[in-house]
Each structure stands twice: as C-alpha cells, then as structure tokens.
N, C-alpha and C positions, 0 to 999 in steps of 0.2 A: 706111153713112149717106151716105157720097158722091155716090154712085149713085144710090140713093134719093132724093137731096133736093133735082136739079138742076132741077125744073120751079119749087122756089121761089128762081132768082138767075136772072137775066137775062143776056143775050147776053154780058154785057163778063163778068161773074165766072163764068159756067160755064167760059170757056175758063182759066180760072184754077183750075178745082175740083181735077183731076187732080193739081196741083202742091201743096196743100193738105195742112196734115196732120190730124187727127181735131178736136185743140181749135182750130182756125182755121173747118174745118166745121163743128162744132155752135157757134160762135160767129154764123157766118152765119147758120146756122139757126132760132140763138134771134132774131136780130134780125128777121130775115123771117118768120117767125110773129106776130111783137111788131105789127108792121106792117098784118098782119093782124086782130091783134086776137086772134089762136087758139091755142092750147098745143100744146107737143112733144112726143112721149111718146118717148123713146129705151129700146130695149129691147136688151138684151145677155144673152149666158150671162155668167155669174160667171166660166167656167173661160178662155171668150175675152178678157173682160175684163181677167183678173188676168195672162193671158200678153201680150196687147198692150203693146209696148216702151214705149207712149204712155198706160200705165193712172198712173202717178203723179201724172202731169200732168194727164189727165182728172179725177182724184179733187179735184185742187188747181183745179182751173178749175169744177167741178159746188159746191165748201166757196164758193169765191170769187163764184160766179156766184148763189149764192141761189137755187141749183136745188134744189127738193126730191125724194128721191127714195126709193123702196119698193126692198128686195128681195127680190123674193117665189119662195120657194123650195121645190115639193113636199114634205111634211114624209114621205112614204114612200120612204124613198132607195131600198129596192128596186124598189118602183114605177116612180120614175124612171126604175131602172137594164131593167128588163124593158121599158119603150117605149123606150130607145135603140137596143137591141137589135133590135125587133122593126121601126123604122126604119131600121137601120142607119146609122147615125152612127157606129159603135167601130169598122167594117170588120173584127168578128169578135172583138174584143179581150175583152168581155164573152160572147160565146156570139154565136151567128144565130137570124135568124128561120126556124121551121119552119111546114109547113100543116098539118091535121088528120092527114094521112096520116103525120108525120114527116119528111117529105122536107123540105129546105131550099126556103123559100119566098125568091124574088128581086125581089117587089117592092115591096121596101124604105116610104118615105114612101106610097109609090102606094097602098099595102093598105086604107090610110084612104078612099081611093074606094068600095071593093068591099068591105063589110061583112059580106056573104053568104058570104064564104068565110074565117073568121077566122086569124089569123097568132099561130102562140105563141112564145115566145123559150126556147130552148133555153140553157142558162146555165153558163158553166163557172165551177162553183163556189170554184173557190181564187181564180180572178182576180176574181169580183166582189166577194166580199167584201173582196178588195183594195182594189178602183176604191169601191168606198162607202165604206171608211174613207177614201179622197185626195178622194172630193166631201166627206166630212165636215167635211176641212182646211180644202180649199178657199171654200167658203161661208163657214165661221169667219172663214178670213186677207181675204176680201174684203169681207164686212161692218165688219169691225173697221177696213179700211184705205179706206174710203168713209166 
C-alpha cells in the first residue's frame, strides 16, 4: 500500500511514507481519497493479512474508521489451491505447474499471457489437503477477527 499510494501525498509526506506504518498509511490514504472526493478499495490475501504483525491494529482502525469491508473468498478451495500452484506462489509446497507434455512448466504468473499452451498443477496430495484444511482455518480466524 505504501508504494502504491505515494502519487496521492505530496512532496513533504512522501519523504515521510517509508517511516510510516500500515495504519498511519491507510489513514493518509483515506484522507486523500476524501479529498478527492473517491473511494479506496484496499485488497489483501486473508493469509498475509492475518500474519501481518500490524493485522490487530488494522482490524481496530478499519471497526473504528467506519470502513466497510467484504471478504470475498473462492468458495472452491481446491480451486484456489490448483491456481496457486499453477502460479506459483507455494514454490512447490502444494505441487508445480506442469505443460501438456508433463514436463514442469516455469512460467509461473506469466502462463496467464500465453493461453495457447495451457499449464496443469501437478498436486501432491497429502500436503494439499493439508494446506485446504489451514486456508479453511484461516478465512474462518480472519473473518471472525475483522
């Protein structure tokens, strides 16, 4: 968000952003929107969310701020779990992305470009049924503590 959001503060609070922590930036953020006139959309994974040192405070600043907010979450967890895969996002923890031949395919998010040669996820089945029941958790413990 940091990064993201320095074209909305001005010369004197950019050099200030880096030293910033999350609820101090999306505090700027809502104000400079406000300003505007325009809404904020802040989009997070649940799992970065809930691991972020600063998610208690978030949750207390978004209850406090009268920030409304959706969580909207694939209801096909394996779904889910076969496009992370086939992204690579797990760096293999759930399985890799293969190509039609079998062979490990390596271009991860990129494949999304090149349609023509489609990417399957090869799946190693103890761990993902593992990793579905902890996004299971996880969406649960995060919803309930937002």
């Amino acid at each position: 968000l940091l990064k993201n959001m320095v074209a909305y503060f001005s010369d004197k609070e950019k050099s200030r952003i880096e030293k910033l922590d999350m609820t101090m930036s999306l505090s700027m953020a809502l104000d400079a929107v406000a300003r505007e006139g325009e809404s904020l959309l802040f989009k997070t994974s649940s799992d970065l969310l809930r691991w972020d040192p600063s998610f208690e405070e978030m949750a207390s600043f978004f209850r406090d701020s009268g920030i409304k907010g959706a969580l909207v979450f694939r209801r096909n967890t394996l779904d889910w779990n076969v496009c992370r895969v086939r992204d690579c996002f797990d760096a293999g923890a759930r399985g890799y992305p293969v190509g039609e031949d079998g062979e490990r395919d390596e271009r991860c998010f990129n494949r999304r470009k090149d349609p023509s040669h489609p990417t399957w996820a090869l799946l190693k089945a103890a761990r993902i049924v593992e990793k579905m029941q902890r996004d299971t958790e996880i969406r649960a413990d995060t919803a309930k503590r937002l």
